[in-house]
N, C-alpha and C positions, 0 to 999 in steps of 0.2 A: 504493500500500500504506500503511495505516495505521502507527502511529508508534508506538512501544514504551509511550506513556504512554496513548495511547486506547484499545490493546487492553486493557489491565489495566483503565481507567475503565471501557469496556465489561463484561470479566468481572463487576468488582464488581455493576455493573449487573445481572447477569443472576442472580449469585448471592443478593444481596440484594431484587431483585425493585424496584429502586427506578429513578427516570427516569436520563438521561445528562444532563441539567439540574440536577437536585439533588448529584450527585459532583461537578458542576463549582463549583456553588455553596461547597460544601464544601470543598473545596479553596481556592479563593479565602479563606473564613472562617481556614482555618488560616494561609495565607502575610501577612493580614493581623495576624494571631495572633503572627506570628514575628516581623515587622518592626517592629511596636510592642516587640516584646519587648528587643529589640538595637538597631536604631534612630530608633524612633519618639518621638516630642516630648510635650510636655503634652497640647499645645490643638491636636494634629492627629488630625482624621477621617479615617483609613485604610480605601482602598477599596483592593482588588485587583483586577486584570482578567488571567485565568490563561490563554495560548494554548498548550492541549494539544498541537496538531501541530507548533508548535515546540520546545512543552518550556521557554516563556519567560513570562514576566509584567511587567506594568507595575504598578507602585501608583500612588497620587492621592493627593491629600490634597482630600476633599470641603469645601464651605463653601456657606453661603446667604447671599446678598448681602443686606445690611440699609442702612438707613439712618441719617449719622453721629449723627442724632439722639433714634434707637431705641437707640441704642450709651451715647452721653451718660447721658441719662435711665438708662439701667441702670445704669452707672457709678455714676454718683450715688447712684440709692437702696441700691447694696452699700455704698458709701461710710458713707451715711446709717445700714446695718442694722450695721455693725462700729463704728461709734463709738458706738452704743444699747447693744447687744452689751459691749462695754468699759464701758461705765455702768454697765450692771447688773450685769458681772461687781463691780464696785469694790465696790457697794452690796450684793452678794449676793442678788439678784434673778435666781431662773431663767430662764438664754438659751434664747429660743423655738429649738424643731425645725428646721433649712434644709430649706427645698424641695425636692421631687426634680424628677435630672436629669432634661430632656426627652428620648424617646427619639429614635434616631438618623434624619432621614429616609433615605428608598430614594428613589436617585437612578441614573436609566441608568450604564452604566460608559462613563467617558469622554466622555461628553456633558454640555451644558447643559441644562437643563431650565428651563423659566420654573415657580415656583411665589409663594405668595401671601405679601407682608409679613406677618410675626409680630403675633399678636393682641396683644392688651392683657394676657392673661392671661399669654401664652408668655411664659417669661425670656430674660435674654440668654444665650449660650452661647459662648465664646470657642472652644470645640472646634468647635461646629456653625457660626458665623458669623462675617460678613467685613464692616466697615463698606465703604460704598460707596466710600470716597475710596482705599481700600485696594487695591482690588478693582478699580479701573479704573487702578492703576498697572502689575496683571497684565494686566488686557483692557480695554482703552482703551472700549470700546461696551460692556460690562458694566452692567446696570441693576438696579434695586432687585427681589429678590425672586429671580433666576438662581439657580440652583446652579452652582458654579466648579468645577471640576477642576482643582486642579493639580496635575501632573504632580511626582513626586520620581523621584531616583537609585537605582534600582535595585540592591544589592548586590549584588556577587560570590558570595559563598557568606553562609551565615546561621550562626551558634555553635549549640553543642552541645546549647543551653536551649530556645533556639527552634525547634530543629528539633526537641525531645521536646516544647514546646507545641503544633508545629503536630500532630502525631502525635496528641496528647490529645483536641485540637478536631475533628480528622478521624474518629477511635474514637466521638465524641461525636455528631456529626452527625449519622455513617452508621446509629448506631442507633435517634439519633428520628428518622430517615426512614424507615429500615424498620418503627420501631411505629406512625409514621401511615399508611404504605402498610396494613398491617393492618389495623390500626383501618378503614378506606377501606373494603377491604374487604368484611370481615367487617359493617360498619354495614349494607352493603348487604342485608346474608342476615338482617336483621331477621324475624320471621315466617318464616323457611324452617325445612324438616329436613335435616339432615344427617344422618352418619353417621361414627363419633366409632369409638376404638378408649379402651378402660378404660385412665386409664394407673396409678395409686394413689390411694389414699385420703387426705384431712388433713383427721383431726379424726372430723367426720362428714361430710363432704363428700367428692365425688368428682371428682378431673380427669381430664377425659376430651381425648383428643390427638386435634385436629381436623387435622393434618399442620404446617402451619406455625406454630401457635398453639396452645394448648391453653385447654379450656372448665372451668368450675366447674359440679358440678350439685349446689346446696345439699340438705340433710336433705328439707325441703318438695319439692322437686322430684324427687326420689326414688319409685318404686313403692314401696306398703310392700311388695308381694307379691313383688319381686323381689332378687336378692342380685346383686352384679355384685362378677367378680373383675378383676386384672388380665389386659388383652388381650380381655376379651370386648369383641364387637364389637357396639355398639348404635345405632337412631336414636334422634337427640335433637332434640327444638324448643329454635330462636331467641331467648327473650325481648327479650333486651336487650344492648345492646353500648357500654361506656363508656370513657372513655380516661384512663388513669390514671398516675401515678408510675415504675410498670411497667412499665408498656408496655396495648394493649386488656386489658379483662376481658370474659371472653362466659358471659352468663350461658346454663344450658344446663337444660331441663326434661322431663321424658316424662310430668307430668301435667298439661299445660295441653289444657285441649280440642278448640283448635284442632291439637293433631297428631293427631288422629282425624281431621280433616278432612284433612289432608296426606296421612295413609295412605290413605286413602279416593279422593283423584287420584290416590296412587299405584298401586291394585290395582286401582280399576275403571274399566274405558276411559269410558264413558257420565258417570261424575262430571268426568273429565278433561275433556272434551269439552262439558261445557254440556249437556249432554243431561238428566243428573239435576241439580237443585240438592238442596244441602244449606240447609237453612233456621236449623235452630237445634241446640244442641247440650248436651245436659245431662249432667255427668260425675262421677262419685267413684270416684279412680284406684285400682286394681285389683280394684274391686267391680262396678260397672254403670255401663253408659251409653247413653243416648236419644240418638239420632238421627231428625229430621224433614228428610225428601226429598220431592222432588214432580218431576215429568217436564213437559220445554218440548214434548216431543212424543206424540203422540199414540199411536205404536206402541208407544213405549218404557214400560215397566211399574217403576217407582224401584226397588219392595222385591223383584222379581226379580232386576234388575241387581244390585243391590249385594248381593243374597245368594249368588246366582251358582249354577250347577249343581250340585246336592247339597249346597249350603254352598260350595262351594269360596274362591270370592271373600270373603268374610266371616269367615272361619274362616282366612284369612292373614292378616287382620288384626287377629283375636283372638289370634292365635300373637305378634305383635310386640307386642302391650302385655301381654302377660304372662296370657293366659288369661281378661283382662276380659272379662265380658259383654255385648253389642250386642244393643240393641233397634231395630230397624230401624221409624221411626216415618212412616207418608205426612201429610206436612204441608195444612195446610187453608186457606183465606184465613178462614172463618168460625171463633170460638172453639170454640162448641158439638161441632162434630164433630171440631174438633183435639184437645180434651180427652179427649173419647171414646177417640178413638185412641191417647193421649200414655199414659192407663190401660191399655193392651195388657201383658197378655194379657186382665187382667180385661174380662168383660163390663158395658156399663154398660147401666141401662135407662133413666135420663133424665139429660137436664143442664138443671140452672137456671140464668141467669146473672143478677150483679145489676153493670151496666158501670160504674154510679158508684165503687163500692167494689172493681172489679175483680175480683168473689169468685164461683165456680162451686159451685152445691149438687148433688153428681152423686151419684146413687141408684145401687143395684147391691144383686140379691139379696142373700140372708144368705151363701149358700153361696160368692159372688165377692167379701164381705168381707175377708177375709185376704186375697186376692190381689190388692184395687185395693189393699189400704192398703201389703203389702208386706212382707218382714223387714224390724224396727225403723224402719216407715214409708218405706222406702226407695222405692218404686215409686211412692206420691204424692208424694212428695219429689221425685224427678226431673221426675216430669209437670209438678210446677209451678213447677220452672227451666226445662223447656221451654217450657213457655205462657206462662209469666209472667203468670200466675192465681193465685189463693188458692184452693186448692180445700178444698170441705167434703166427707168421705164420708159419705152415708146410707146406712140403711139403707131397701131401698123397702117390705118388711110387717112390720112387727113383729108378732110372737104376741100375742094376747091378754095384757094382763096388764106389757106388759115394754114398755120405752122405747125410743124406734131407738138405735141404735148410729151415734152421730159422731166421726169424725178428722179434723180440721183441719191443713192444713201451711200456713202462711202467705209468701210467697214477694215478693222484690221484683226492679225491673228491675235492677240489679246482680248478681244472685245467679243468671242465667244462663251468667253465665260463667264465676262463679267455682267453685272446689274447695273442699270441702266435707272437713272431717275428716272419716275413717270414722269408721260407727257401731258399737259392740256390738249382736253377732247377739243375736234375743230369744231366751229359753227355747226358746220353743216354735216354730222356724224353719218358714218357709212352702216348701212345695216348691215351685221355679221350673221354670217351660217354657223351651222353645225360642223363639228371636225368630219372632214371628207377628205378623198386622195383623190389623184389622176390614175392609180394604180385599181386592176382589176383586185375584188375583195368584199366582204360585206361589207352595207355603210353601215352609220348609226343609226338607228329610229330614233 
């Protein structure tokens, strides 16, 4: 049966979510904590070695064997830096910066370890180091470079001080182990969605309680179409996850484009599956957004799957982002006819391309004018973050008399991914369709 001290290290374990290696580390950190506090020396390196199941510990006093005339030479030039030091105090000459200490090596507990003689650069450290001559009056075979263990006196009980330091170090520890166990994590779920519950607002921001952590979803990252109170319960993308003062910060979004693709594994089996790919993805959050799919098989039909039986499939995933629009697009290897399609609903009747300058001249009656260019150009807007095209709109007859009609949206490879402020609707709004293709396939009812 376990010992009174390792079920509690266990609980903590369990409760905090952190290893039975890290409490024990901790622990150790505080008893060395105490003992230096009451009776620990200048120039002694305090290691702890804490035995749970007895309920006992040993300290050390660590040191790295050097040599007596690595020790020398150091000597001397502090020697050398304090009578300079005095000089210039006398003269009123400001005394240079001291060097910072080196930090402490990690050395097994209780063991020797062979490590390397001190560079040229490293100083001496009377905490960390042991001339050699020293050093072999403790262990006669001792040699240059060892680390020493020696063993100190154990105390009886520890004072009132140190036992509220070690308490400090332990309160200290356990909680940046438990913010890098999170951080750990949460780093992991980079790119994922989750599912967050609202918890209040600061400022214009929102935190959302992801269970053991809570997320920020800045203003930008915000639907504008939608209002979130506290408790509703929403998914959220991943951006990014950083490690702070605080503990992790998880940044949290619902308009990056890639969580149209998450919902997208998540509602339809055939996208989970490899069966549909998604290709590319054009977005402006809670107005519209292109989706290009194409199928690894042959039976499988993209823009039926993902539209799904009367809508059904598509229209759950219109419900989670807030009633945004999906244009379900069949992706192309060749520009010309991806373009074509990228313009859905509009009809086109020709596409130009000019490959140097990247630029598509696509024709389209009069009467499919308004609907390839779009409300406040929105529909050639997106076709040419999906293609990553310039496209020109023509007109393909002009009337007698009258000049064709051009809209240009200029587009670069950057600007596929990203979010795009909305536009002001124009005057005079374009009625939109249902998502449809140019491609053979069920449509939507």
């Amino acid at each position: 049966m376990s010992s009174p001290i390792v079920q509690a290290i266990q609980q903590i374990c369990d409760e905090k979510g952190i290893s039975y290696d890290a409490v024990i580390e901790t622990i150790e950190a505080a008893l060395a904590a105490a003992y230096r506090k009451d009776f620990g020396q200048k120039n002694q390196n305090i290691k702890v070695q804490f035995e749970p199941e007895m309920g006992g510990s040993r300290v050390f006093d660590v040191k790295t064997v050097v040599s007596d005339e690595f020790v020398a030479k150091a000597l001397k030039e502090m020697e050398e830096k304090a009578a300079a030091a005095a000089e210039a105090l006398a003269s009123g000459v400001p005394i240079p910066q001291a060097p910072v200490e080196p930090e402490v090596p990690k050395v097994a507990r209780g063991e020797v370890v062979a490590s390397a003689e001190p560079t040229e650069e490293e100083k001496y450290n009377p905490k960390l180091h042991l001339p050699l001559t020293e050093a072999r009056v403790i262990k006669p075979d001792a040699d240059i470079g060892d680390a020493l263990t020696i063993e100190l006196e154990v105390p009886a009980a520890y004072g009132r001080m140190a036992a509220q330091t070690a308490k400090q170090v332990i309160t200290q520890r356990l909680r940046e182990a438990e913010r890098f166990k999170l951080f750990e994590e949460f780093k992991s779920k980079e790119g994922e969605m989750l599912v967050g519950i609202i918890q209040r607002r600061e400022g214009r921001a929102m935190l959302v309680d992801l269970g053991r952590v809570t997320g920020v979803m800045m203003p930008e990252d915000q639907m504008p179409t939608e209002r979130y109170n506290p408790g509703d319960r929403v998914k959220v993308f991943v951006t990014a996850v950083a490690m702070t003062s605080k503990g992790p910060e998880i940044r949290l979004t619902r308009t990056h484009p890639e969580m149209v693709r998450k919902l997208f594994m998540l509602e339809i089996p055939e996208v989970a599956s490899g069966a549909v790919l998604i290709h590319a993805i054009a977005r402006e959050p809670g107005s519209r957004t292109k989706v290009a799919v194409s199928s690894t098989q042959e039976n499988v039909d993209p823009i039926g799957s993902c539209i799904g039986q009367r809508g059904s499939r598509i229209q759950t995933v219109i419900s989670e982002i807030g009633g945004e629009k999906i244009d379900i697009i069949e992706w192309n290897a060749d520009a010309a006819p991806f373009i074509k399609n990228a313009l859905s609903p509009a009809r086109v009747e020709k596409v130009e391309l000019d490959e140097p300058t990247k630029t598509a001249k696509v024709l389209v009656a009069r009467d499919q004018l308004s609907l390839a260019i779009g409300r406040s150009g929105q529909n050639v807007r997106l076709a040419a973050r999906l293609t990553a095209w310039k496209i020109n709109i023509v007109e393909a007859e002009a009337p007698a008399g009258e000049a064709p009609v051009e809209g240009e949206v200029p587009v670069t490879e950057e600007a596929v991914t990203e979010t795009p402020a909305a536009e002001t609707p124009a005057e005079e709004p374009v009625a939109e369709t249902p998502v449809l293709s140019d491609v053979e396939g069920p449509k939507a009812e």
